[in-house]
N, C-alpha and C positions, 0 to 999 in steps of 0.2 A: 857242815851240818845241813841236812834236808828238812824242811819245814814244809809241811800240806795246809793248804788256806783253803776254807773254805767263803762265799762269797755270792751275795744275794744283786741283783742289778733289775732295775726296768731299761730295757733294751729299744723303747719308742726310738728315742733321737740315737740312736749307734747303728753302724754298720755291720755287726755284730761281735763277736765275742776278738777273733783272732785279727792280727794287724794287718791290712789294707793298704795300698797305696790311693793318698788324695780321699781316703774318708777317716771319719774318727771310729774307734772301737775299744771296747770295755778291755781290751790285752793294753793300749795305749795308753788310758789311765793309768792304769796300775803299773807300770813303766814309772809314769811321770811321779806318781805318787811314791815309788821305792826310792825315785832318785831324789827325793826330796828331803829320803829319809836316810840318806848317807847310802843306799843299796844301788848298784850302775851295773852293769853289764851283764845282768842276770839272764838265764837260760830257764825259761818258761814251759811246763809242760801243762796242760790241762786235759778235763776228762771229757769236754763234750765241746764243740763247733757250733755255738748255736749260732742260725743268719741274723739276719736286719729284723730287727724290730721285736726279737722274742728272748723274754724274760727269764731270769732264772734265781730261784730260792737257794738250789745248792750248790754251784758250779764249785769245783775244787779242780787248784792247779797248785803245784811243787815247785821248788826253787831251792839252788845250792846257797848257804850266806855264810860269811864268815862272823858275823855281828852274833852274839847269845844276849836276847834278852828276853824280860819276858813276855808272856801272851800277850796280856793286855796293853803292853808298850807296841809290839807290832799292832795289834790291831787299833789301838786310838792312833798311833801314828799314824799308819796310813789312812784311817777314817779319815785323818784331820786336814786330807791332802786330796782326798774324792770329793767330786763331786757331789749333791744329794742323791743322785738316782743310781749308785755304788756304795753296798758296804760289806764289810769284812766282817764277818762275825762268829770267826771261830780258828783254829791255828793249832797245828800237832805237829809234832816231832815226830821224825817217821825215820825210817830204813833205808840208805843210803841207796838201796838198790832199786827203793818205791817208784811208781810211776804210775802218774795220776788217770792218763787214758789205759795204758796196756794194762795198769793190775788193778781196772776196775772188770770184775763178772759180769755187771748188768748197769743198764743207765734207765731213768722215770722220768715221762714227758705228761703233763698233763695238759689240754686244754679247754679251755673255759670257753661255755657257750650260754648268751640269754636270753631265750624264748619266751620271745613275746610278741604282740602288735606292733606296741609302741616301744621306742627307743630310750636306756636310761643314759643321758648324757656321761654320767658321773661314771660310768665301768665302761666307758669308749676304749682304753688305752690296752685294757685288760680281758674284755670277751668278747667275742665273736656274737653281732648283733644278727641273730632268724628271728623271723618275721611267724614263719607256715611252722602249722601244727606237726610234728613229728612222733612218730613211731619207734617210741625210745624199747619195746619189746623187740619190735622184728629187727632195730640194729644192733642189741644185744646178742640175739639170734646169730643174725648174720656175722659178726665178728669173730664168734668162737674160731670160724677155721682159716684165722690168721695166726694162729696158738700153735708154737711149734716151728721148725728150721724149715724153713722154703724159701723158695728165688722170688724174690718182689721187683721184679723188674715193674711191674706193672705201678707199682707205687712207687717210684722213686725219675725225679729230674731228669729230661732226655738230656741234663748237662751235666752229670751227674758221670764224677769220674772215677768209683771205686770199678777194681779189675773183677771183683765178685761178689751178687746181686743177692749171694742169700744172707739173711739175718736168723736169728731162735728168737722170736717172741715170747716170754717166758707167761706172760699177762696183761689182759686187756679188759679194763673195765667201765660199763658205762653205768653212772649213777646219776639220780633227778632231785633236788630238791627246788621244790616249786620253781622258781623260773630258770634255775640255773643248773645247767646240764654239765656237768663232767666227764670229759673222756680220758682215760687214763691206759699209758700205755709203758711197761715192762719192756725193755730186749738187752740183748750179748751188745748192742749199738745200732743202730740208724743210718740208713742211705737219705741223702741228698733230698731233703723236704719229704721223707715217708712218712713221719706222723703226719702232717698236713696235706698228703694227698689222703691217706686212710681215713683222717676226719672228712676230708671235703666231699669223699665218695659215700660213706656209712650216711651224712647228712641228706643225699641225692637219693638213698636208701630209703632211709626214714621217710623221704617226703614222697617217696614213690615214681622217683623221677628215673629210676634205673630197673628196667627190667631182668637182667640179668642178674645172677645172684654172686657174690660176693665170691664164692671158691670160685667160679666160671671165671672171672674176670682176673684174679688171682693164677689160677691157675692157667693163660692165656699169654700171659708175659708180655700184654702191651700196653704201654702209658695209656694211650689212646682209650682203651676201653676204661678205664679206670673215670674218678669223678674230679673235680677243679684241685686245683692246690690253693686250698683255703687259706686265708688271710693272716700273716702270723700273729696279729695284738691279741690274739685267745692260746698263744702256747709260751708255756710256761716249764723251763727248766729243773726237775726236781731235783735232782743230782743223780751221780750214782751208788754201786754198792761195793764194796769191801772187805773182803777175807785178813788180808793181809797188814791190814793200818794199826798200828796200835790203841791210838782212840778211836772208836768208830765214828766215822762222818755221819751224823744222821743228818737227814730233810724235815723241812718244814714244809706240810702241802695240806690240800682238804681233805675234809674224812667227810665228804658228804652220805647218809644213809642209801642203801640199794632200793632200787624199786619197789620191794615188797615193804617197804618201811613209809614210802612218803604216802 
């Protein structure tokens, strides 16, 4: 029997999602936690790689088990066996032939940003702290023509080892409610820290630090021209999407109003 788990984590203290040698990561708890729960040598697929330090509402990953019971018995079991900053909060019986990366269409990254002067200790772990005043029109602007199947070599880690650099961004959006900026971003999937170089650049946008315009640089194919690869405690894992699941995985994420609302 295939089971799909869905699964919310703060990512501060992890090395990120998938197993590492010599660090810890949210695939290693959940190991620890299955075998705790009579479940051992289980074969793990998930839908997103997120790195060190970044969070996520929806992450869903698949497993064969021979055990039937029900929901809420996996999932308090294994709660009972996570850490706090891991929980499980959802679980389907899926299609033998499911598979949580290859038959998801689209994955949703958001990240959080809080614009201000001063610093609010208490969303350190969770937003990305600007200071300078930002031009959340002209980076809405500018984003549009990242909409759509192109080679993003220029956003994505010069360590970064996919064989082919284009993605389909299907949606990107940025919305403001008073201090707290959202960047939200839709694709088919994600190169090696490309939401976090696309925030760090659109940011470098907004504050006027980047003279060249957003297709130019895009359209240019070099890291180099691109802007920082921003800090990951402001991005946030929504999960992905699914045609094929029987119960639909849905996310939990903000709905903050668009610009013309705040």
């Amino acid at each position: 029997m295939k089971l799909a788990f869905k699964i919310q984590y703060k990512g501060t203290h992890y090395s990120g999602f998938q197993s590492q040698k010599n660090a810890n990561s949210i695939q290693d708890e959940l190991i620890r936690a299955f075998k705790q729960i009579s479940v051992d040598n289980l074969q793990m697929n998930y839908s997103g790689r997120t790195d060190k330090g970044v969070h996520a509402l929806g992450q869903v990953f698949d497993i064969v088990v021979s055990q039937d019971r029900s929901d809420m018995q996996w999932i308090n079991g294994l709660n009972s066996n996570l850490p706090n900053d891991i929980s499980v909060v959802d679980v389907d019986r899926v299609e033998d032939t499911f598979h949580s990366r290859f038959d998801a269409i689209d994955r949703t990254y958001s990240y959080l940003i809080f614009n201000s002067p001063s610093r609010n200790v208490l969303l350190d772990d969770f937003y990305y702290w600007e200071q300078s005043d930002l031009d959340i029109d002209k980076m809405n602007e500018e984003s549009q023509c990242l909409i759509g199947k192109h080679n993003f070599t220029s956003f994505r880690s010069l360590s970064c080892g996919s064989n082919n650099p284009e993605r389909d961004i299907k949606k990107i959006e940025i919305n403001k409610l008073g201090n707290i900026i959202e960047i939200k971003i839709s694709a088919n999937a994600f190169l090696q820290n490309m939401v976090r170089i696309i925030v760090g650049t659109l940011l470098e946008i907004g504050k006027d630090q980047i003279k060249t315009s957003l297709r130019e640089i895009l359209e240019s194919k070099d890291r180099n021209s691109a802007g920082i690869t921003i800090n990951p405690r402001g991005l946030i894992f929504l999960g992905p999407n699914y045609e094929n699941i029987t119960k639909p995985v849905s996310y939990t994420h903000l709905t903050l109003p668009t610009n013309r609302e705040v």
